[in-house]
N, C-alpha and C positions, 0 to 999 in steps of 0.2 A: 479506393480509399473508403474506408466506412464513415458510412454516414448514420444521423439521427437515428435512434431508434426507432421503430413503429410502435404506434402507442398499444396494440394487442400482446407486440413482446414485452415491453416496460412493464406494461399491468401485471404481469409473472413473478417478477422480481419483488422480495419481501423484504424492504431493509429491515423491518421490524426490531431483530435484535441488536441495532444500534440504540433503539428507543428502550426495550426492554430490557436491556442492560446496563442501561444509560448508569447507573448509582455501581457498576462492578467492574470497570473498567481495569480497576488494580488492583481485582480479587486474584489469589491464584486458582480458583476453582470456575472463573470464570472463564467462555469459549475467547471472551475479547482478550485474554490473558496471554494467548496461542502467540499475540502478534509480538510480545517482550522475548516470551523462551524459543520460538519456532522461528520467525520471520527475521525478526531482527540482528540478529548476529550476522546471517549472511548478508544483508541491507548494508550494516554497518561496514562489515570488511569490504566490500564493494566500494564505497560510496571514500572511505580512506586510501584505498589505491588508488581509485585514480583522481582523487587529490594530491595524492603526496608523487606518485611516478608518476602520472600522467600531463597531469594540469598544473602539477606543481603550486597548487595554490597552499594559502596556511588561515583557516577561517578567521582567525581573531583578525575584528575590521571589518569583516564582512557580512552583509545580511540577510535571512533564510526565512523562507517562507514555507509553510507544510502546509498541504491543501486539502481539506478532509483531517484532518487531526483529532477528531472523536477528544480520547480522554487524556490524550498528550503523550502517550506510551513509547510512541517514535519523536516524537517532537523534543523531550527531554532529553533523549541520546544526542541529539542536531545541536541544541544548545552545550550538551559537554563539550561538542566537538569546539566549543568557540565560536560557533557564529551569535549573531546578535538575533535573536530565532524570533519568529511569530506564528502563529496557527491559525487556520480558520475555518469553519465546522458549520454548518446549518442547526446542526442540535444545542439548544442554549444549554440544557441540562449536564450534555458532556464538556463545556467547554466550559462552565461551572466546575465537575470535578477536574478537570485539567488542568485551572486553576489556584485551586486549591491544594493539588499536589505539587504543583510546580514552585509555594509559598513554601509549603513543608519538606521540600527539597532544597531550599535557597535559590532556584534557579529564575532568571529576569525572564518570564515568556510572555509577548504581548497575545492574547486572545480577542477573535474576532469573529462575529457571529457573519456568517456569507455564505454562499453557492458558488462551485468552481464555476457556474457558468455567469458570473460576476461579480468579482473579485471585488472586495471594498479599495483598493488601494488605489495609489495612480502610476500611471504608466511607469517602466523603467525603476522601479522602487527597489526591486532584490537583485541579489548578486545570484543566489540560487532558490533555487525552487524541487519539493519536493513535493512526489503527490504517487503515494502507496498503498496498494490492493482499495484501490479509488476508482480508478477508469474503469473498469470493470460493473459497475454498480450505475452512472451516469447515463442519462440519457440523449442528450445535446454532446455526444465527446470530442466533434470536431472543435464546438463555444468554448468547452475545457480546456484544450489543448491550445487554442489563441487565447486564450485570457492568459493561463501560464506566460505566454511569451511575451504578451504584451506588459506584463509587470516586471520581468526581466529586462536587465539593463544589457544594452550589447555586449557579448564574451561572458555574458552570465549561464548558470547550466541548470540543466532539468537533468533530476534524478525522477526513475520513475519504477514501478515493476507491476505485473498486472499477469494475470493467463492467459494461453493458447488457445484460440478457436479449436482441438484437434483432436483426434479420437482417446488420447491418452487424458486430457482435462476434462471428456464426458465419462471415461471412466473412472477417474480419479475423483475428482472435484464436483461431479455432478454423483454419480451412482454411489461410491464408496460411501463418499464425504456425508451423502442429503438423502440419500432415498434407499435406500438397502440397507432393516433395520440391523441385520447380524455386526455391520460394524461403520453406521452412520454416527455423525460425533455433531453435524451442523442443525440447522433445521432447513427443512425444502423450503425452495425458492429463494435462498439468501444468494445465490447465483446462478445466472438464468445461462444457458449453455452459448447461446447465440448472442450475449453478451460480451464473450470473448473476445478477445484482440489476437489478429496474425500478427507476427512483428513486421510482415510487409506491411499491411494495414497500417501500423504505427509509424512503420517511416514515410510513408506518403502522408501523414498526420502531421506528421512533424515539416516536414518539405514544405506544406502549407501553408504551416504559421510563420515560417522565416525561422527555422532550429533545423541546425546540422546535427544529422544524425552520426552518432562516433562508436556505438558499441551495444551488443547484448548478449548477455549470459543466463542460459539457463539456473534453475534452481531444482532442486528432487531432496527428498527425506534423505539424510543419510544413515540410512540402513537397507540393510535386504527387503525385498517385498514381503518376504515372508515373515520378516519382524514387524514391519510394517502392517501387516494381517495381524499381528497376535497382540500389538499394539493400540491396533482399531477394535478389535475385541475386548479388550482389557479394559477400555475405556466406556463400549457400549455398555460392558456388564456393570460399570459404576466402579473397578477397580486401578483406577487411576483417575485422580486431577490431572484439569489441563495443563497446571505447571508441569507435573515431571510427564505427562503426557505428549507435551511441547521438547521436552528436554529432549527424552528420547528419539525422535523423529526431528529434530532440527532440521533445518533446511542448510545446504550446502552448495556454491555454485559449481556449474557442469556443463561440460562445451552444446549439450542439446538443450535447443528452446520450447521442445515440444508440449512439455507440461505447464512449468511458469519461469518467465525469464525476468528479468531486470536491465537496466539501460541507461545511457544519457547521451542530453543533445544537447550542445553550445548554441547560442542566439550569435548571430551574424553582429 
């Protein structure tokens, strides 16, 4: 099971552009932009099936908690979907703009300034919990991962998705993404490689904190590598925004977890 990070690896990791961005959360020319066009679509059809085949649940009634919620980008989808949504962010700046889109959307979202490694709420408080392209970035992920559960009410569920410790996420996510300018699109150190999660790792994470583990699904671009190259190009050269940058290269789910998967796990 992985444990705490070492503080020589943590010092690596630069969330910086959550701070640096903190005012363009809902730009489209912004990288945090990536998480509306790119991530979210396949989040969302996940996180609906096995709602509706699986768990058979129906959100209205029920209440959701996003942990790490930056600028509310995933959190507004959570609340379409019906549930009674809250967020909760360490960045006051982003959770200022989060709020102030979520007025200018009509949507009720309670915001809450916290650390996943202590949750403001009290125990047993949500029916679900979500917490995306987060673990990852954490340093305490075991504290994470029982604070999750302990605000979950029994038969409550963790949605969650995060990357692969494995040779294809140091190519991808680390070399492509941060450090090889011909077609980097991030900036180095916004993930550190040995920050990564194996999904074995996650489910002894999960075993843990008292959360049954039920499922994981890869996620990959859908497109050919090679579009995928000429796409990371396009972008390095300045000839595309992250919007239709995002579009193009969507993420799609895919029976291998090698690169980044996604997941949930029912509290006992």
């Amino acid at each position: 099971m992985r444990q705490r990070i070492a503080q020589d690896v943590y010092d690596r990791i630069d969330n910086g552009i959550y701070d640096s961005e903190q005012e363009r959360w809902w730009e489209p020319d912004s990288a945090l932009y990536l998480i509306k066009g790119s991530l979210n679509p396949a989040r969302l059809g996940f996180v609906k099936r096995v709602l509706e085949q699986e768990l058979r649940w129906s959100p209205p009634g029920r209440s959701a908690l996003e942990v790490g919620c930056g600028g509310g980008i995933l959190t507004e989808e959570i609340a379409r979907l019906g549930f009674s949504t809250s967020g909760v962010d360490p960045a006051e700046r982003s959770l200022r703009i989060a709020a102030e889109h979520a007025a200018q959307s009509g949507l009720a979202i309670s915001y809450r300034q916290g650390s996943g490694e202590a949750l403001p709420y009290p125990d047993a408080r949500f029916d679900a919990v979500f917490c995306c392209d987060v673990l990852e970035h954490v340093r305490d992920l075991p504290r994470v991962v029982q604070e999750i559960s302990r605000v979950l009410r029994p038969g409550g569920i963790f949605f969650y998705d995060t990357i692969n410790r494995s040779w294809a996420s140091r190519l991808v996510a680390i070399n492509l993404a941060q450090r090889w300018p011909r077609w980097a699109f991030l900036p180095e150190g916004l993930h550190v490689w040995e920050m990564f999660i194996k999904p074995a790792e996650m489910k002894s994470l999960l075993a843990a904190s008292g959360l049954t583990w039920r499922e994981h699904r890869g996620l990959r671009p859908n497109a050919s590598p090679l579009t995928v190259l000429r796409c990371l190009r396009q972008r390095a050269r300045g000839e595309l925004d992250f919007s239709e940058f995002g579009r193009r290269l969507s993420l799609v789910e895919c029976g291998t977890t090698g690169l980044m998967y996604l997941g949930y796990a029912v509290k006992a």
